[in-house]
C-alpha positions as CSV (number, residue, x, y, z in Angstrom):
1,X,82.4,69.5,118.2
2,X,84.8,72.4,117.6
3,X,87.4,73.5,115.1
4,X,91.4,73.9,116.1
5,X,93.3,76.2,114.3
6,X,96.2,75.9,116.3
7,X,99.7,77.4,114.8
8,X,103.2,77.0,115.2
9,X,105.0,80.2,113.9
10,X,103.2,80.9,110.5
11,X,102.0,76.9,110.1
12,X,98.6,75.3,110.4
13,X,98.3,72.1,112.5
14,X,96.4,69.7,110.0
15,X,95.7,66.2,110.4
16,X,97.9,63.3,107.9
17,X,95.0,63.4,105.7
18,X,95.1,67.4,105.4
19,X,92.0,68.5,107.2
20,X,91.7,70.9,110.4
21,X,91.5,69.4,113.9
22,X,88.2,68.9,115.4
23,X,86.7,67.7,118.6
24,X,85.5,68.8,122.1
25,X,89.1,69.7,123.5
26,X,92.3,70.7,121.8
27,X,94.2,67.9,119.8
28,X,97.7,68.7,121.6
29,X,98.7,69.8,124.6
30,X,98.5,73.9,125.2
31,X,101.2,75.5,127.5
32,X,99.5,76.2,131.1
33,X,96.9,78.3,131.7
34,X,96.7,79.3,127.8
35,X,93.7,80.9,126.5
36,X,92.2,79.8,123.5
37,X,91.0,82.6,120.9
38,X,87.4,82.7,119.7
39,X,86.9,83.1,116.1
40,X,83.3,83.6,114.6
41,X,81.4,80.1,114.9
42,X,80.4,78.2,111.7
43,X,77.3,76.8,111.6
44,X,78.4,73.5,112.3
45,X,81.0,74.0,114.8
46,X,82.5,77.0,117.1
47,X,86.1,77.8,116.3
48,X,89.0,78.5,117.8
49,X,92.9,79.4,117.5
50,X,96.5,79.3,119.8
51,X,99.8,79.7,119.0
52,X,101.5,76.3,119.8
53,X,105.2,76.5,122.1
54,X,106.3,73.9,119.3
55,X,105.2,71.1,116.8
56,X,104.0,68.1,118.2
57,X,106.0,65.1,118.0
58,X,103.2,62.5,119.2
59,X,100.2,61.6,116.4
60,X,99.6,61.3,113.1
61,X,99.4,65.0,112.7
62,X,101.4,67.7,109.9
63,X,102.5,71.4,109.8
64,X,101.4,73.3,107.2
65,X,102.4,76.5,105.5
66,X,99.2,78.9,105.8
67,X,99.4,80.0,102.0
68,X,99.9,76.1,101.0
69,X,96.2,75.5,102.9
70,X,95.2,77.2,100.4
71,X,94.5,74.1,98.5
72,X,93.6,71.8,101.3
73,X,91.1,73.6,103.0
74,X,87.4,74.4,102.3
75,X,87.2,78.4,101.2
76,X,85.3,79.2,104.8
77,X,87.7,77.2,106.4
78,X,91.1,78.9,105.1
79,X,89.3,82.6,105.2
80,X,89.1,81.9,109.1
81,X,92.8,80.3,109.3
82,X,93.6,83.5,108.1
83,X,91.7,85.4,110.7
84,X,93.2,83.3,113.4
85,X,96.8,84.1,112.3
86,X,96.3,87.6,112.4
87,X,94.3,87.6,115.7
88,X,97.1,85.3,117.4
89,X,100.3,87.4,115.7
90,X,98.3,90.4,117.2
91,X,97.7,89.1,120.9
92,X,101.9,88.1,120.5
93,X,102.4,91.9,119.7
94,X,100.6,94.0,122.1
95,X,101.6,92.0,125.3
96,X,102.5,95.9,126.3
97,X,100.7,99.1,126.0
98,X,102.7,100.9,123.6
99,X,101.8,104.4,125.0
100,X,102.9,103.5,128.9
101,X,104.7,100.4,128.7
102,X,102.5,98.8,131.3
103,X,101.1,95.3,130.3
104,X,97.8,94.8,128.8
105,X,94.8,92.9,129.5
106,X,92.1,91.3,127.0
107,X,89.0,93.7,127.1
108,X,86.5,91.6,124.6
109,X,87.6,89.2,122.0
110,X,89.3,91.2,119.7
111,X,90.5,94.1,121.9
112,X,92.8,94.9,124.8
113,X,93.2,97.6,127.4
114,X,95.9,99.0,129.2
115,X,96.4,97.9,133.0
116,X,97.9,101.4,133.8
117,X,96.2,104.0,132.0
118,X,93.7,102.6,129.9
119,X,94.0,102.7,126.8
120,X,92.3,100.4,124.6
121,X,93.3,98.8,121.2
122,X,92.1,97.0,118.6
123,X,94.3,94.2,115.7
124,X,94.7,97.0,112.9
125,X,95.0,96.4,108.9
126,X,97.3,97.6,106.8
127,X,96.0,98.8,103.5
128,X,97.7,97.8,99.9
129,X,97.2,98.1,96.9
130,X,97.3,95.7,93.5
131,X,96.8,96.8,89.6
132,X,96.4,95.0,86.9
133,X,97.8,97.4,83.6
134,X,97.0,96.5,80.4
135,X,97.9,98.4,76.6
136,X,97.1,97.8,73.1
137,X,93.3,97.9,73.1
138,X,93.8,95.0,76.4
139,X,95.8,92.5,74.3
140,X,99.0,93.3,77.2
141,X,99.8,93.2,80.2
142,X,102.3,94.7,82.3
143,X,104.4,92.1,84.8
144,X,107.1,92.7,87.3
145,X,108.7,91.0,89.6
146,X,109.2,91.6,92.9
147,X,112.3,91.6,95.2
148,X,110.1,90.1,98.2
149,X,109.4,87.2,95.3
150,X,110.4,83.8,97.0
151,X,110.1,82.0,93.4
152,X,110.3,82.8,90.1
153,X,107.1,83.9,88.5
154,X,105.8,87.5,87.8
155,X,102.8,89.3,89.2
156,X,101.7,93.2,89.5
157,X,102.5,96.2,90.5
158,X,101.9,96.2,94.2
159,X,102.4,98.4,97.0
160,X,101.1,100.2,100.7
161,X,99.0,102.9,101.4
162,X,100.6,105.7,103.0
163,X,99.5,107.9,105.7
164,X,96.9,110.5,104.1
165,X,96.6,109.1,100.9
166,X,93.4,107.7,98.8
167,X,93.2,104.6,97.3
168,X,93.5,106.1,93.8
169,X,96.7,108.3,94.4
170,X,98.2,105.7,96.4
171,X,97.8,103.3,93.0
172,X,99.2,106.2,90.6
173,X,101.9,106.8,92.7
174,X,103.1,102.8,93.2
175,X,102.9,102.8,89.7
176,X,104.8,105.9,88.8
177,X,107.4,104.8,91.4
178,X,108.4,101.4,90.1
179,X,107.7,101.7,86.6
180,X,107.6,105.3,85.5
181,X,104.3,105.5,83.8
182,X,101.1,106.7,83.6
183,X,97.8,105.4,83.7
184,X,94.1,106.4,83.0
185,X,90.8,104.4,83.2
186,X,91.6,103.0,87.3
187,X,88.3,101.0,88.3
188,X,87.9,98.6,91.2
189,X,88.3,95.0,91.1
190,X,88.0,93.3,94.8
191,X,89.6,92.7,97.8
192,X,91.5,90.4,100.0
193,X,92.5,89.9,102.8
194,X,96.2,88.5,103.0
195,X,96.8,87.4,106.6
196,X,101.1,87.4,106.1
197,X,100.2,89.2,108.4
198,X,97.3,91.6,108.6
199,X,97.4,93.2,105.0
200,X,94.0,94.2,103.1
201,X,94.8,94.4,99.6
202,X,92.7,95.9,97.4
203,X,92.9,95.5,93.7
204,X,92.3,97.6,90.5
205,X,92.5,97.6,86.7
206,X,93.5,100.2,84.7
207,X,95.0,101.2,81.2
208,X,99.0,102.4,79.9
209,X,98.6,105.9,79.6
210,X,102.5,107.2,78.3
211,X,105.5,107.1,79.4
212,X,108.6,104.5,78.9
213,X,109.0,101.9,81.3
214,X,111.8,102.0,83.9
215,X,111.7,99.5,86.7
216,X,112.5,100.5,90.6
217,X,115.5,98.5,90.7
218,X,115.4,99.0,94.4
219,X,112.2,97.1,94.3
220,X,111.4,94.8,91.2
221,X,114.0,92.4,89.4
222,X,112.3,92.6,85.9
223,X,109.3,93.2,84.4
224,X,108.0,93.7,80.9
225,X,104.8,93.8,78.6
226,X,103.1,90.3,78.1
227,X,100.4,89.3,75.7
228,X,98.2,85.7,76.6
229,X,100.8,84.0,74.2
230,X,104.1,85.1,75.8
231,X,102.7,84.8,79.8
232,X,105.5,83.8,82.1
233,X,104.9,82.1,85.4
234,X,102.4,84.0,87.2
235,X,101.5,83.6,91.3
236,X,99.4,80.9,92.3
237,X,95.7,80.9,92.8
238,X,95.3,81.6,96.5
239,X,96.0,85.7,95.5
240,X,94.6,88.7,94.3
241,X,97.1,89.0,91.6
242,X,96.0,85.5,90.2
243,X,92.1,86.5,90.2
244,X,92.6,90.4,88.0
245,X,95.3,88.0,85.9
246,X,92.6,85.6,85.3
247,X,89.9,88.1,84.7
248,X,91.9,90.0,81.6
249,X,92.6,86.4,80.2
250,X,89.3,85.6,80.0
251,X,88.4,88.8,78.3
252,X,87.9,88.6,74.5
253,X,90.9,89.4,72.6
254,X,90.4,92.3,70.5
255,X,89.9,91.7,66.1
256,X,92.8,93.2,64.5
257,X,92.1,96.3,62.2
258,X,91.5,95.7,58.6
């Protein structure tokens, strides 16, 4: 028996009940000739992905948001729909070699080369970061909002890592570009990866260290300081910003001086 993680645009083919397809052969038709994308096997099934022409219209079967399987799936289960999303939105954009124009050809599982002259690629990351600031001995922390925000909650200072840059400066520099402040005391957190698509974010606590805050108004809506009294809505628990949010809640709050 196998796993199907077959997607339509940026949705997950589910059954009515909300699990993931399974069986010896794909649960819907697959245009002619299609391949079907190895992932890494589980150990109770191998898995695979393809990127459906269109929803089906026959069987009991439902479309689901990839971020929304969050809840449905089984953690090994949703890491690897994310895997197949970026490994299908990858084949979709290197049908060409991008140095010759010439069409490419699948080398191994997760690498093409060049019909023409050869050259060989691989699906690449890119690399973001995530901090979680906090002031007043850790009783606040500092939530924005960003433009790229489809609801209204707040969440972290965010942002990519540029071309020669170390984790570290490219978090100092995010932070000094949208808010205008400084900060000391940057440790490491974890990491995630955050298949919308192919992002790797990494996240990072540190501590206000001066300045006045002044939000990129390019980038961020609002933002503000926030004790665990005051918290607005905050992003769901399928993110990175969620897990360092959750980790300074659950820290003890500090005994007022005397």
């Amino acid at each position: 028996m196998n796993y199907y993680f077959l997607f339509f645009q940026d949705q997950l083919l589910l059954t009515a009940d909300g699990t993931l397809p399974q069986g010896c052969e794909p649960p819907v038709a697959l245009q002619s000739g299609q391949r079907l994308q190895p992932l890494p096997p589980l150990p109770e099934a191998a898995c695979f992905a393809a990127q459906l022409a269109a929803p089906p219209t026959q069987g009991e079967w439902q479309m689901v948001a990839l971020r929304s399987c969050f809840e449905l799936l089984p953690a090994p289960l949703y890491q690897l729909a994310g895997k197949a999303r970026e490994l299908l939105h990858w084949d979709e954009t290197t049908r060409f070699c991008g140095h010759c124009g010439a069409p490419m050809q699948l080398h191994t599982d997760i690498s093409k080369r060049c019909t023409q002259c050869g050259r060989e690629v691989w699906p690449a990351l890119s690399a973001a970061i995530i901090v979680a600031i906090t002031r007043n001995h850790g009783e606040e922390i500092l939530l924005v909002q960003s433009k790229s925000f489809k609801r209204d909650y707040m969440g972290l200072v965010a942002g990519f890592v540029e071309t020669g840059e170390s984790l570290e400066a490219c978090v100092e520099r995010e932070v000094w570009e949208e808010t205008r402040l400084h900060i000391r005391n940057l440790r490491y957190f974890a990491s995630q990866p955050w298949p919308y698509p192919n992002v790797l974010m990494m996240g990072f606590t540190a501590e206000y260290d001066g300045g006045t805050l002044q939000l990129q108004r390019s980038e961020l809506n609002k933002g503000g300081w926030f004790s665990r009294h005051n918290l607005p809505a905050i992003p769901g628990r399928v993110s990175l910003a969620r897990k360092l949010i959750d980790h300074w809640l659950q820290q003890p709050e500090s005994t007022p001086a005397p």
